[in-house]
C-alpha positions in Angstrom: 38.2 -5.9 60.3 38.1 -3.9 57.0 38.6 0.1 57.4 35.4 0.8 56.8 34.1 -0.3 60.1 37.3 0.5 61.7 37.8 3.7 64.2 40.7 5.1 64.2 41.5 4.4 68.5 40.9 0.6 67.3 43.3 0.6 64.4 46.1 1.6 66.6 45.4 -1.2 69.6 45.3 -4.0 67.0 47.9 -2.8 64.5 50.8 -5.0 64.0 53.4 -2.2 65.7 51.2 -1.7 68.6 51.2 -6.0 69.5 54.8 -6.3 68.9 55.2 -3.4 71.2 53.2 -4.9 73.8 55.4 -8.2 73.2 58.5 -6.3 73.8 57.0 -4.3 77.1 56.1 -7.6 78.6 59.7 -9.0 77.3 61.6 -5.8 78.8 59.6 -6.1 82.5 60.6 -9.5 82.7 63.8 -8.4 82.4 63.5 -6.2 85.3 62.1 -8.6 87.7 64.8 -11.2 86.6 67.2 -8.5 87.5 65.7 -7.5 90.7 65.9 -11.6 91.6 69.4 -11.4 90.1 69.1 -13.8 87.9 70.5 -11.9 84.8 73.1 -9.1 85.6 71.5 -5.2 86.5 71.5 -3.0 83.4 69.9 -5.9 80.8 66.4 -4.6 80.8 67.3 -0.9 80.5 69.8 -2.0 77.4 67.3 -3.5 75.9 65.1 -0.8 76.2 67.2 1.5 74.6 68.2 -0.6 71.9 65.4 -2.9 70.7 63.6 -2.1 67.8 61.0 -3.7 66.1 60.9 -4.5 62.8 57.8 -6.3 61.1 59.0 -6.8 57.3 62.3 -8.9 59.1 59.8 -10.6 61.4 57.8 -11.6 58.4 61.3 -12.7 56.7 62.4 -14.8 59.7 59.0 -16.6 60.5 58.8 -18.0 56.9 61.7 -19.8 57.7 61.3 -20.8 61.3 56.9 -20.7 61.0 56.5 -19.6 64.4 55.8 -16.1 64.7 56.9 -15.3 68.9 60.2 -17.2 68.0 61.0 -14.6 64.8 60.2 -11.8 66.9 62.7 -12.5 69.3 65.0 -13.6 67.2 64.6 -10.2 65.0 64.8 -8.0 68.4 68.0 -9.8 69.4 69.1 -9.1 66.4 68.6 -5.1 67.1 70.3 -5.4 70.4 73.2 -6.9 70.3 75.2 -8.8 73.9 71.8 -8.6 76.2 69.8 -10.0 73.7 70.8 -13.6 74.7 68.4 -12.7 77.4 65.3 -11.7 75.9 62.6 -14.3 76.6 64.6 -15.7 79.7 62.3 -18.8 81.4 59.7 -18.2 79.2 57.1 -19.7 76.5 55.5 -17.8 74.1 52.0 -17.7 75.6 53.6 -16.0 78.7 54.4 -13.4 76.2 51.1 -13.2 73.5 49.0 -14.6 76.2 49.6 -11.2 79.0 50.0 -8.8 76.3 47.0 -9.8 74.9 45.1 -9.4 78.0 46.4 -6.0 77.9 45.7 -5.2 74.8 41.9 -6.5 75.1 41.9 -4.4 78.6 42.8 -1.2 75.8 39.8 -2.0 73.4 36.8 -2.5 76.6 38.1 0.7 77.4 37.4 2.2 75.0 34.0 0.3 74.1 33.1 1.8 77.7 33.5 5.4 76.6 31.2 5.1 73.7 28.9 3.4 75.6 28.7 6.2 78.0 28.1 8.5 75.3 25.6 6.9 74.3 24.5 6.7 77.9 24.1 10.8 77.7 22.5 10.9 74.5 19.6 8.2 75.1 19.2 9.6 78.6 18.6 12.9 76.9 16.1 11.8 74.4 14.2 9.9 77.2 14.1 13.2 79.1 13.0 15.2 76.0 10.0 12.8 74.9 9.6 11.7 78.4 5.3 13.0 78.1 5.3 12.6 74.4 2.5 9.9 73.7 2.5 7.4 71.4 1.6 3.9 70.9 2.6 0.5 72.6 2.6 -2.2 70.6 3.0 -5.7 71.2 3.4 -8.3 68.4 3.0 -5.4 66.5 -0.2 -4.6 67.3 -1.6 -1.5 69.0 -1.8 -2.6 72.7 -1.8 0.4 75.2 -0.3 4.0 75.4 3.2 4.6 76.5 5.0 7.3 75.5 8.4 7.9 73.5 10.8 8.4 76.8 9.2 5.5 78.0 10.5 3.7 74.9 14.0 5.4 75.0 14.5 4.9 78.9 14.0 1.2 78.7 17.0 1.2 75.9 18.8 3.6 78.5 18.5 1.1 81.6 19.9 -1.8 79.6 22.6 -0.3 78.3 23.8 0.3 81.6 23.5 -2.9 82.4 25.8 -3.8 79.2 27.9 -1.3 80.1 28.5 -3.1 83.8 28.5 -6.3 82.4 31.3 -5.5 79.9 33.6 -3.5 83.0 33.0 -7.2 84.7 34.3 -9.1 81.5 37.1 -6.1 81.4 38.1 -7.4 85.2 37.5 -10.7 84.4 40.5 -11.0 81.1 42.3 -8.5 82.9 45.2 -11.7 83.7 48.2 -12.3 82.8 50.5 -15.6 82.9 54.4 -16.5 83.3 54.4 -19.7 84.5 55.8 -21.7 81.7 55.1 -24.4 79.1 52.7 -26.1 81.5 51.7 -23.5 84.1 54.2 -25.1 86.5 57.0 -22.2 87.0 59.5 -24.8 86.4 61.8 -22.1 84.7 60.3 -19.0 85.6 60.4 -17.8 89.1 56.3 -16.6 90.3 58.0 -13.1 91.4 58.4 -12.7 87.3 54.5 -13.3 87.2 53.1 -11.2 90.0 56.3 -8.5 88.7 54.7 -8.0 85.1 51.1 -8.5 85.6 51.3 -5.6 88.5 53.5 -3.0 86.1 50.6 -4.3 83.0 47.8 -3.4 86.1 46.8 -7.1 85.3 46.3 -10.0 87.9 48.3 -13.1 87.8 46.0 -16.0 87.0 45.7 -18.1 90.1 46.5 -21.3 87.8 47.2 -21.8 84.1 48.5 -24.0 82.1 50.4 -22.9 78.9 48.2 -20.1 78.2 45.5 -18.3 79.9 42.1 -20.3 79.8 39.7 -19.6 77.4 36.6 -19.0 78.9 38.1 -16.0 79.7 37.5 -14.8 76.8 34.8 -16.6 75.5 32.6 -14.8 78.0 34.2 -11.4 77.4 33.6 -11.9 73.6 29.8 -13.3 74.2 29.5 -10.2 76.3 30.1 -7.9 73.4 27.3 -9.8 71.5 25.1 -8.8 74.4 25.5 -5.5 73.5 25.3 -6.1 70.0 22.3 -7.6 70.9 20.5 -4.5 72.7 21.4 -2.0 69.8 19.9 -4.4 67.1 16.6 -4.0 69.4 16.8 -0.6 69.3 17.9 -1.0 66.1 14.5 -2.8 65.1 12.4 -1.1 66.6 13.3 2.0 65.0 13.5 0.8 61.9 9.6 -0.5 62.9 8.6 2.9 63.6 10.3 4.3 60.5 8.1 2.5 58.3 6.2 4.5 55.8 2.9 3.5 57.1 4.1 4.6 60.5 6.5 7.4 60.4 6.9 8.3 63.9 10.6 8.5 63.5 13.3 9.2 60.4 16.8 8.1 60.5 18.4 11.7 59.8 19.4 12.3 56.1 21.8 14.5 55.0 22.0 17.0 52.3 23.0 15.4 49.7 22.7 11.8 50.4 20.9 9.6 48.0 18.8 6.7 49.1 18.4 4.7 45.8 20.3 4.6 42.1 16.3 4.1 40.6 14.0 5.6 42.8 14.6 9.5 43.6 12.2 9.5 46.5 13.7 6.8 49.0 15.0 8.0 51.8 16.0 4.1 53.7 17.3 3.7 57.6 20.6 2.5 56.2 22.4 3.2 59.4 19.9 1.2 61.5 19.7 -1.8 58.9 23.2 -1.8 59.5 23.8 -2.4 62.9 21.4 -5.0 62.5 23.8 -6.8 59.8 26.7 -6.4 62.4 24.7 -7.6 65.4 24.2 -11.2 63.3 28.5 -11.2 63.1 28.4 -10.3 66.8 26.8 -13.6 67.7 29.2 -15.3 65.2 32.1 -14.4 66.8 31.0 -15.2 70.0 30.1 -18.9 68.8 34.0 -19.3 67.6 34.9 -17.4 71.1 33.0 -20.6 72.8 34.4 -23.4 71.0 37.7 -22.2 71.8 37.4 -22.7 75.5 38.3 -26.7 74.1 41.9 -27.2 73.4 44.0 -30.8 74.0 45.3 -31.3 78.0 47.8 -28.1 78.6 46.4 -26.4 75.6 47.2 -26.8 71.3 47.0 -24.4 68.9 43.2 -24.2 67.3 42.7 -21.2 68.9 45.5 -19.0 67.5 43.9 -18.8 64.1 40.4 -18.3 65.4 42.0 -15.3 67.8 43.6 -13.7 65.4 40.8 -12.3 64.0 37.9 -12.4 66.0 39.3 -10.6 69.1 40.8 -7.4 67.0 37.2 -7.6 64.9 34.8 -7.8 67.9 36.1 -5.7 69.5 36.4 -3.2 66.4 33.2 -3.7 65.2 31.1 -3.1 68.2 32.9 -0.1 68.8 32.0 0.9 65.5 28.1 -0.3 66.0 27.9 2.0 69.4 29.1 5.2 68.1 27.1 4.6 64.8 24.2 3.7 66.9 24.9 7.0 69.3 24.9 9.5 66.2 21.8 8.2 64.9 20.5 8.6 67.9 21.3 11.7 68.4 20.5 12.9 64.8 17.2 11.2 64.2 14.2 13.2 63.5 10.9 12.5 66.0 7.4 13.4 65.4 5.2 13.6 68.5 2.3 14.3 66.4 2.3 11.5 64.2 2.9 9.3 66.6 -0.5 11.0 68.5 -2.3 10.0 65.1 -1.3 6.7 65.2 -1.8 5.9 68.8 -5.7 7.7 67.9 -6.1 5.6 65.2 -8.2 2.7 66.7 -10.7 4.5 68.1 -10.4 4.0 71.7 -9.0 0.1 71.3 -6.1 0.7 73.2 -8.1 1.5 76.6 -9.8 -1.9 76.2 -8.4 -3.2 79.9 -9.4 -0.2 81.6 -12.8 -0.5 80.2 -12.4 -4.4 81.4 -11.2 -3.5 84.9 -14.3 -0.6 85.4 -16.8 -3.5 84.6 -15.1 -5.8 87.2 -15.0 -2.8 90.3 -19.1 -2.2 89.4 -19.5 -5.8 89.8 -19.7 -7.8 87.0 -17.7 -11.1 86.6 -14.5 -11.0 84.8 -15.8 -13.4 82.7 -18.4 -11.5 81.6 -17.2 -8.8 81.7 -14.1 -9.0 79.0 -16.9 -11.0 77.1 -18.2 -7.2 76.7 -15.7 -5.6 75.9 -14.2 -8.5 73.5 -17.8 -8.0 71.5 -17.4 -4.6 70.8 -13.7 -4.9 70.4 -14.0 -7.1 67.4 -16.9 -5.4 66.3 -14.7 -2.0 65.9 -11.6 -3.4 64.5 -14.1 -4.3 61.7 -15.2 -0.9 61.1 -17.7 1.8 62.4 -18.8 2.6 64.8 -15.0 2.9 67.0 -15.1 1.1 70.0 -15.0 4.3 71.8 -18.5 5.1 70.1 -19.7 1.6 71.3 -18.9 1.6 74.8 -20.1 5.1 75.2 -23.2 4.1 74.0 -23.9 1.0 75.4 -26.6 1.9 78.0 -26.1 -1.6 79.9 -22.1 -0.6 80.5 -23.3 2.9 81.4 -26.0 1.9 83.7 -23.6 -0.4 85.8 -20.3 1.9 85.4 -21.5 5.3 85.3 -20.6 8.0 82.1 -17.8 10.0 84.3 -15.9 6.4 85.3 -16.4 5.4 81.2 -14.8 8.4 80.1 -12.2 8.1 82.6 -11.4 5.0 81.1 -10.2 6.6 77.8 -8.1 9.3 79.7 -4.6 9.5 78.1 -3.1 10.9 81.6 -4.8 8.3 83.8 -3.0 5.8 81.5 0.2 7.5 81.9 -0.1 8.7 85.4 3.5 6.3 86.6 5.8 7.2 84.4 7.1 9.8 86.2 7.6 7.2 88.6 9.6 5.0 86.3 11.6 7.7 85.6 12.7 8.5 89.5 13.2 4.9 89.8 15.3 5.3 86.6 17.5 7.8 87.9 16.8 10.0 85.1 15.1 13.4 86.7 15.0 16.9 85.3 
């Protein structure tokens, strides 16, 4: 991932020092269980630790020779550590090694995903409290459809992104496994006790069965998960964007003092931020495609997923952490305008209560049929000009004859409209 989608807590889990370290940790608690079997002789693991260092430039110097990178980073530790490091990598294969410390390096990076999301968590739950009566406009296939109002809007992002952030804790348990069992998954060199030894000290879980490495729809569903929640903040993403809109302008993506929106027009003032996480959302998905077809590898396993791995796992990861605290702080900065969005959601004339209209004719009586044959008339009529349909209905003696004035004005009440969504909100969770 390049740095300038990269936070700083993801730079450090994916950097080269931090994976070799992980490498060595799982090599040095091997150690200690092979001692504690008495298998190597007490002391190894502890000498070891106090001596190995790891060295990247000699790694890279020894794996152009040998072209197998686990194989130069033993060799180079060894090389640092002098009698006991005849025992470094003792019963094991490679993937025992990149395959547990990678689980535990992925367990790092969903931890810290989760914390942004619950940031984010706060702030949407604040702005859903804050506009939670502010009116505005529902539309749907971008036309005006019926009132809702702003919180309504907000809390709806707010409820899924608690489900993302329980679906990505299950995808956390779920790659939270480790393996030692050998070239085939058979413990044929490697004593279980080894397994159950480092997984427990990692605070993974032995995979019931492997093979050579740990299976891949492990992380093919972790990584889909993330596009998920890619997935949710382009929504909110595009939908913002929507109401941004010149024509519309119900929110503004907050611009800073300073910032320049275009090198030719002066006046622009663009949701970059927004637009953005939309562009990351579509590599999301991407990565998650790659993460799939890796789940197919020959009999115990081959090789076709290293290369994909290598950078799909550090760059998912890194980019949606990226995409949810850019999406939190634009969030939190953005600029709202209740009364705009009252104008807009004015600005049929009364269109918007059409099914309450509908559903008045239907208790007085009339056939359904009929009676969104009425409405439908006048509907049309007013989308093609004056008088609004408010203005028609009102003065269509026939409707007012059969429904009454008091029930027809009723109809056009905002509050009646929006009488539940205090209700929503209690069922939400989110009260004052």
């Amino acid at each position: 991932m390049i740095l300038r989608y990269t936070r700083a807590p993801m730079e450090k889990i994916w950097s080269r020092e931090n994976k070799y370290g992980r490498w060595l940790e799982v090599e040095i608690l091997a150690l200690e269980a092979w001692e504690t079997l008495g298998a190597i002789p007490k002391g190894t693991a502890a000498a070891v630790r106090a001596k190995a260092k790891v060295d990247p430039s000699r790694i890279d110097e020894i794996e152009a020779q040998v072209r197998h990178d686990v194989i130069a980073f033993v060799s180079q530790v060894a090389e640092t550590v002098g009698e006991e490091g005849k025992y470094i990598h003792y019963g094991l294969t490679s993937y025992d090694v990149v395959d547990t410390a990678l689980s535990s390096l992925l367990r790092e990076a969903l931890k810290t995903i989760l914390g942004g999301i619950d940031e984010m968590l706060r702030v949407l739950a604040q702005l859903a409290l804050g506009y939670k009566d502010t009116p505005c406009v529902g539309r749907t296939h971008g036309v005006h459809a019926e009132p809702v109002t702003f919180g309504l809007v907000v809390a709806l992002w707010y409820e899924e992104m608690k489900r993302n952030r329980e679906r990505v804790q299950n995808a956390m348990a779920d790659i939270s496994v480790g393996k030692l069992s050998g070239a085939v998954g058979t413990y044929a060199h490697v004593d279980p006790f080894v397994e159950r030894y480092v997984c427990k000290r990692l605070d993974l879980s032995p995979a019931a069965i492997s093979n050579q490495i740990v299976q891949r729809d492990r992380h093919a569903w972790c990584i889909s998960t993330l596009a998920v929640v890619a997935g949710t903040l382009e929504k909110i993403a595009y939908d913002l964007r929507g109401l941004a809109r010149t024509e519309v302008r119900e929110i503004e993506e907050h611009f800073r003092p300073g910032q320049k929106g275009s090198s030719a027009m002066p006046h622009k003032k663009n949701p970059v931020g927004l637009e953005q996480i939309s562009g990351m959302a579509r590599l999301m998905r991407g990565y998650a495609h790659a993460a799939l077809e890796n789940n197919l590898l020959w009999h115990e396993r081959d090789i076709s997923n290293s290369s994909v791995e290598r950078i799909i796992l550090p760059d998912a990861t890194t980019l949606l952490d990226y995409m949810v605290h850019r999406m939190t702080g634009i969030l939190r900065d953005m600029r709202v305008y209740p009364e705009r969005m009252l104008e807009n959601l004015n600005m049929t004339g009364g269109l918007i209560f059409s099914e309450e209209v509908l559903l008045a004719l239907v208790q007085s009586g009339m056939k359904r049929e009929d009676a969104y044959a009425v409405v439908q008339r006048h509907a049309m009529a007013a989308w093609d000009g004056p008088p609004t349909f408010y203005e028609r209905v009102t003065g269509d003696e026939e409707i007012l004859e059969m429904v009454g004035r008091e029930r027809i004005l009723e109809c056009f009440s905002l509050s009646r409209a929006l009488r539940s969504v205090d209700f929503i909100f209690n069922r939400l969770g989110l009260i004052i």
